[in-house]
C-alpha positions in Angstrom: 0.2 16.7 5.1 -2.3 16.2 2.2 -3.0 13.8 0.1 -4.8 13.6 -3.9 -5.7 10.6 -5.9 -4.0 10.5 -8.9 -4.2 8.2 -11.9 -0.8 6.3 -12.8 -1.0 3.8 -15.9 -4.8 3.5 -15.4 -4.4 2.9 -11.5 -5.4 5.4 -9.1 -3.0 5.5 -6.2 -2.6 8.5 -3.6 0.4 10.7 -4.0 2.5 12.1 -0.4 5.4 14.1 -0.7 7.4 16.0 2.0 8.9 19.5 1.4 10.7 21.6 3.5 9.9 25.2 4.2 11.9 27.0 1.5 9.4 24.6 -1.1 12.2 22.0 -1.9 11.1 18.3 -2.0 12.3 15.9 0.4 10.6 12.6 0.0 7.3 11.5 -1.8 5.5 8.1 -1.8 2.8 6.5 -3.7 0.3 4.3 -2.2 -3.1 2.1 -2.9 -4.9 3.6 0.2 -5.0 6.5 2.5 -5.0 5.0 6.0 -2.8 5.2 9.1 -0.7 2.5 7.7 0.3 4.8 4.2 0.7 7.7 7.1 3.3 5.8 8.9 5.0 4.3 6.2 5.6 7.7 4.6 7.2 9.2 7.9 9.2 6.3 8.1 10.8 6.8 4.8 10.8 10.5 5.1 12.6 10.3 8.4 14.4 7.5 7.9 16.6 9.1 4.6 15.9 13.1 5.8 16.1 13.1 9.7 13.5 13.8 13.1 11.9 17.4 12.3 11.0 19.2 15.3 7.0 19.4 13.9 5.1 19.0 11.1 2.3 20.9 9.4 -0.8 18.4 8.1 -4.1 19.5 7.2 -7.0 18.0 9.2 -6.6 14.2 7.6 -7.3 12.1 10.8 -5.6 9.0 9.1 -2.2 11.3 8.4 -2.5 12.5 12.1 -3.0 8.7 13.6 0.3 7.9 11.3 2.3 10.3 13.1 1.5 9.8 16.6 2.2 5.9 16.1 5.7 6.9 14.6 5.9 9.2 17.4 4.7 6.4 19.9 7.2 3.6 18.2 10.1 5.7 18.2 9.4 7.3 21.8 10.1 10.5 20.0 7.7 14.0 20.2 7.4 15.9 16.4 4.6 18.3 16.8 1.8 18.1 15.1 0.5 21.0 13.3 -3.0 20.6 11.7 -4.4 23.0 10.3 -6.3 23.7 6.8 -3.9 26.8 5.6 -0.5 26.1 6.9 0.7 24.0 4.4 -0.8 26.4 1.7 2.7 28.3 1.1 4.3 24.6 -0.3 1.3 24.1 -2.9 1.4 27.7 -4.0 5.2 27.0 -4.7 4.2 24.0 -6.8 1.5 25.5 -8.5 3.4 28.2 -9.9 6.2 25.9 -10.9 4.2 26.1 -14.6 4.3 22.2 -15.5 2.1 19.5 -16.1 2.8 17.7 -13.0 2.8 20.3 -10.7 -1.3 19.3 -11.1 -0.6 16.2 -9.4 1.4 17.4 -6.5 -0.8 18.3 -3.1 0.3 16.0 -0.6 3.0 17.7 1.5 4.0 17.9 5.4 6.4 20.5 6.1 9.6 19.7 7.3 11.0 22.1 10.5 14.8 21.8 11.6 
């Protein structure tokens, strides 16, 4: 999971979205801060509407990793955790070559294993 700071009606808010591993989006949240509590919130909603994956690929965000282990913690449930700079590099190739304006703004992404 990643995360960018965007600019939305002259706020700047950070931008997560979920994909799974054929690129398609599952579930994307904005939020006014990037802390364990956006991290959690975001799984919730991702899991909540999509279903437990099996693990999830993050980069090295410390915040995003402390979201997951207290959803993991809460829920008495064990998604792996994946961090690792490149392993989430095959979603954001798939949106930058999607050739639109808003692909720009997409980089937050966790990917999603059945």
């Amino acid at each position: 999971m990643d995360e960018t700071y965007i600019k939305i009606k002259g706020q700047w808010k950070y931008l997560y979205r979920a994909v799974d591993k054929e690129g398609n989006t599952i579930d994307f949240l904005l939020t006014a801060k990037r802390d364990k509590k956006a991290a959690l919130r975001f799984f919730k909603k991702a899991i909540g509407a999509n279903g437990l994956p099996e693990k999830v690929n993050m980069d090295k965000s410390g915040a995003n990793k402390a979201g997951l282990e207290a959803y993991n913690e809460a829920n008495d449930v064990e998604i792996e955790i994946r961090q690792n700079k490149y392993l989430n590099n095959r979603s954001r190739v798939l949106v930058q070559n999607q050739n639109t304006k808003s692909a720009e703004l997409i980089f937050c992404f966790f990917y999603w294993h059945d």
